[in-house]
KOLMAR-493365 format. One line per field, with one value per atom (N, C-alpha, C, O): x, y negated, z; residue number from 1; atom name; chain; residue in three letters. Coordinates in steps of 0.2 Angstrom, whole numbers. Each point is the difference from the previous one (the first is absolute). Example, Ala and Ser with C-alpha at 12.3 -4.5 7.8 and 13.67 -1.06 7.14 Angstrom:
// KOLMAR-493365
px = c(66 -4 4 5 -7 4 -4 3)
py = c(28 -6 -6 1 -6 -6 -5 -6)
pz = c(39 0 0 3 -7 1 3 1)
n = c(1 1 1 1 2 2 2 2)
atom = c(N CA C O N CA C O)
chain = c(A A A A A A A A)
res = c(ala ala ala ala ser ser ser ser)
END
This chain:
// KOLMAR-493365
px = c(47 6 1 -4 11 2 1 3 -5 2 4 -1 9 5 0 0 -1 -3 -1 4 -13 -2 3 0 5 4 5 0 4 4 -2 3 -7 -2 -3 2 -6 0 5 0 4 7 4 0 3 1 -3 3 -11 -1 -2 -3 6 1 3 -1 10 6 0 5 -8 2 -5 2 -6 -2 2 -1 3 4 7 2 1 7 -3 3 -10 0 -3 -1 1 -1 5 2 3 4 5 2 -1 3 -3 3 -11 -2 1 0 1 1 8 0 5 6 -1 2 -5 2 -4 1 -8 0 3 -1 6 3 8 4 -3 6 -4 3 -8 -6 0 -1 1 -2 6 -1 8 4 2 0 3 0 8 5 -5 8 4 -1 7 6 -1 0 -2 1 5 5 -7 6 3 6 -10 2 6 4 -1 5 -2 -5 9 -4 4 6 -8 4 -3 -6 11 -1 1 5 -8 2 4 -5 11 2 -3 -4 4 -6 -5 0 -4 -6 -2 -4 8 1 -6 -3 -1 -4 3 6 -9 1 -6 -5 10 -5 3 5 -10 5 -3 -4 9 0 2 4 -5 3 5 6 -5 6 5 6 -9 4 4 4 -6 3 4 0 5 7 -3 0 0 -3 -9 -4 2 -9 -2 4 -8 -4 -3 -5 7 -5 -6 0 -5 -5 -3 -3 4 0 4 -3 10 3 5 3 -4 1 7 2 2 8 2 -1 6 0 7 5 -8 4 0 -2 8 5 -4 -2 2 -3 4 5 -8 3 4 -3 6 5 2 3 -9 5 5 3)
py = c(-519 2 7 5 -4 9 5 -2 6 6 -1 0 -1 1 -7 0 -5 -9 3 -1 5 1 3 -3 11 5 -6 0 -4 -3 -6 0 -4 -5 6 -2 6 5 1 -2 5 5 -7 0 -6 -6 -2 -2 2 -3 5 -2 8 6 0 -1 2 -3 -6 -1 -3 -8 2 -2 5 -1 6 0 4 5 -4 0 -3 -5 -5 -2 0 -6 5 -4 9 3 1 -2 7 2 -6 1 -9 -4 -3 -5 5 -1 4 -4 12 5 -2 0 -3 1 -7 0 -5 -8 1 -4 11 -2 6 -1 6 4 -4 3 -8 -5 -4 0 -2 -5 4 -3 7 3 6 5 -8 6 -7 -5 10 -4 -3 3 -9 -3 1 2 -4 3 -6 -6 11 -5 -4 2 -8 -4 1 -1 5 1 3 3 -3 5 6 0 7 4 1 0 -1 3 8 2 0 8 0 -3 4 -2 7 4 -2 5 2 5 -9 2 5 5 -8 4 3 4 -7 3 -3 5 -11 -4 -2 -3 3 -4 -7 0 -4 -5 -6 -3 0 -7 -8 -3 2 -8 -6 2 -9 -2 -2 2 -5 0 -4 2 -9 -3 2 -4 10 -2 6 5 -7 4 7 6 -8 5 3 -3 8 2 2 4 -5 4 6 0 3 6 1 -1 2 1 3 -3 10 4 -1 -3 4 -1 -6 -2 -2 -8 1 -2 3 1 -4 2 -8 -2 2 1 -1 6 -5 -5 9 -3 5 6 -12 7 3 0 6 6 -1 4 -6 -1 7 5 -4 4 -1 4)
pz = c(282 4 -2 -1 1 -4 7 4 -4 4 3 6 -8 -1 6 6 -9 5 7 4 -3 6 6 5 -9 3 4 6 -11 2 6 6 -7 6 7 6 -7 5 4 5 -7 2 4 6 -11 4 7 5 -6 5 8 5 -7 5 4 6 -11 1 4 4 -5 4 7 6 -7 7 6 6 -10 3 3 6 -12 3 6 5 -4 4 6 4 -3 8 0 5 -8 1 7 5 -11 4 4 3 -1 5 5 5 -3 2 4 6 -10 2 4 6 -8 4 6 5 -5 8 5 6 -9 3 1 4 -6 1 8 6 -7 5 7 6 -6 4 4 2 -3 2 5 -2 9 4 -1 -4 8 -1 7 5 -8 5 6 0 6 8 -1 -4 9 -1 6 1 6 4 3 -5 13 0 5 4 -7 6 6 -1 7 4 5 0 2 3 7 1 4 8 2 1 1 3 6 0 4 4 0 1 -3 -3 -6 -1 -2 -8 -3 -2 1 -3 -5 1 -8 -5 -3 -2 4 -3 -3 1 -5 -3 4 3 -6 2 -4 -5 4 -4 -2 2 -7 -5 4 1 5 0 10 3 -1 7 -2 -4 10 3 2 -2 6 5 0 -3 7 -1 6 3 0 6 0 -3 4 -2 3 6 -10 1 8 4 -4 3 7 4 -3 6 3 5 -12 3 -2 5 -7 0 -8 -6 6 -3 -4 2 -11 -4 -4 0 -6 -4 -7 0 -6 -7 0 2 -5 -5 -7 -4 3 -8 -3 3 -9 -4 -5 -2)
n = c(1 1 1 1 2 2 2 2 3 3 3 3 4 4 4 4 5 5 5 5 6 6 6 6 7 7 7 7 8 8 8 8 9 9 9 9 10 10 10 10 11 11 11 11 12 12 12 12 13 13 13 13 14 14 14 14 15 15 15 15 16 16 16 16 17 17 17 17 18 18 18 18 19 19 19 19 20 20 20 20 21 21 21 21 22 22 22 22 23 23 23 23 24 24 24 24 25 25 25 25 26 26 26 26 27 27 27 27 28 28 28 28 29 29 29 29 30 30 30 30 31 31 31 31 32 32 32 32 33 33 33 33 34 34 34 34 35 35 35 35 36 36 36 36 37 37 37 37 38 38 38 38 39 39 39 39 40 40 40 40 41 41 41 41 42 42 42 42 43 43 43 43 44 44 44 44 45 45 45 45 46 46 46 46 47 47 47 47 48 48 48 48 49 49 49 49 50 50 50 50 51 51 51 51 52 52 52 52 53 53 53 53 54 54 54 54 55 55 55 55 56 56 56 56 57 57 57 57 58 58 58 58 59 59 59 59 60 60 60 60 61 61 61 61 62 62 62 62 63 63 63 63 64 64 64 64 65 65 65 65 66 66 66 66 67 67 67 67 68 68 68 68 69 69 69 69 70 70 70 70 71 71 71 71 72 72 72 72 73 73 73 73 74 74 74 74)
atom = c(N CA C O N CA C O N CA C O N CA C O N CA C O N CA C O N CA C O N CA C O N CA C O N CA C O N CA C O N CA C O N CA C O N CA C O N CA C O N CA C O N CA C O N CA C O N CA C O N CA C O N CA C O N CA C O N CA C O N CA C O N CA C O N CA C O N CA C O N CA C O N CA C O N CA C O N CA C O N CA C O N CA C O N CA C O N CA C O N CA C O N CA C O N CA C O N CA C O N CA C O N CA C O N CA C O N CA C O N CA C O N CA C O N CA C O N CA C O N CA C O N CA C O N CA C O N CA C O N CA C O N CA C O N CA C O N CA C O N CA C O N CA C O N CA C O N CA C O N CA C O N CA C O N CA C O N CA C O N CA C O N CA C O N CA C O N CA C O N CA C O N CA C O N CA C O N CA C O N CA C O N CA C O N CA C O)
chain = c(A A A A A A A A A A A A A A A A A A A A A A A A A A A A A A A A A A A A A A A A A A A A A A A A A A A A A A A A A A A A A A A A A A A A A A A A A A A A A A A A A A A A A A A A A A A A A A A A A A A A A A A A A A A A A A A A A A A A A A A A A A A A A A A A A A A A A A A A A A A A A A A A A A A A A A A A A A A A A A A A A A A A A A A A A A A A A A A A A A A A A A A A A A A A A A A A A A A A A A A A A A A A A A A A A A A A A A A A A A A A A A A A A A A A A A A A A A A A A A A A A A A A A A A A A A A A A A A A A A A A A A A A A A A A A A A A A A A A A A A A A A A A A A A A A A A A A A A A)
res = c(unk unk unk unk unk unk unk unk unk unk unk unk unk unk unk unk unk unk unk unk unk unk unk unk unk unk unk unk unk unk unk unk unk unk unk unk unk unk unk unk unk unk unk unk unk unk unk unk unk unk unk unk unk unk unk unk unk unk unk unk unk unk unk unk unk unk unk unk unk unk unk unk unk unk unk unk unk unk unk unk unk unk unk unk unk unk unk unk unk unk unk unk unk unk unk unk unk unk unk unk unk unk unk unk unk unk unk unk unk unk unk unk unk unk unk unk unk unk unk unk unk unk unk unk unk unk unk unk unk unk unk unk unk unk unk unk unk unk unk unk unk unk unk unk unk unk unk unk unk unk unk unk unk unk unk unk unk unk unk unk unk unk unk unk unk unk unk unk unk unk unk unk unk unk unk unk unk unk unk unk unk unk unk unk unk unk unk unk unk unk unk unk unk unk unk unk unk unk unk unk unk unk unk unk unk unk unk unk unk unk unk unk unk unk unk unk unk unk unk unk unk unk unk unk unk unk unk unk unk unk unk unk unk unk unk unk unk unk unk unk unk unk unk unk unk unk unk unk unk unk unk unk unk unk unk unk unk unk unk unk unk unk unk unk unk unk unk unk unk unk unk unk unk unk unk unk unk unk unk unk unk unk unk unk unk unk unk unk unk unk unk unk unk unk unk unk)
END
């Protein structure tokens, strides 16, 4: 094998392994970013508690001083 041969399979096989962390790096920084709540938030006037609930009710109890609240829409 020529110099020229070794240099070359070297440097490739640098490069490939530098590209497989790289895209290993990126797929578990995809993995690992948190996803969008499905939740709603509501804000209690009252008391000024912020808290969520879920997707599917009208209205929310609040936590803290019981008074039942409408989401926040932005």
């Amino acid at each position: 094998m020529s110099i020229e041969g070794v240099i070359l399979f070297y440097t490739a096989l640098t490069l490939g392994g530098v590209s497989l962390l790289a895209w290993y790096s990126a797929h578990r920084a995809r993995r690992f970013t948190p996803l969008k709540s499905e939740d709603l938030i509501f804000r209690c006037p009252d008391c000024g508690a912020v808290y969520t609930d879920d997707i599917d009710v009208d209205l929310s109890r609040c936590p803290q001083c019981g008074r039942m609240n409408n989401p926040i829409s932005f």
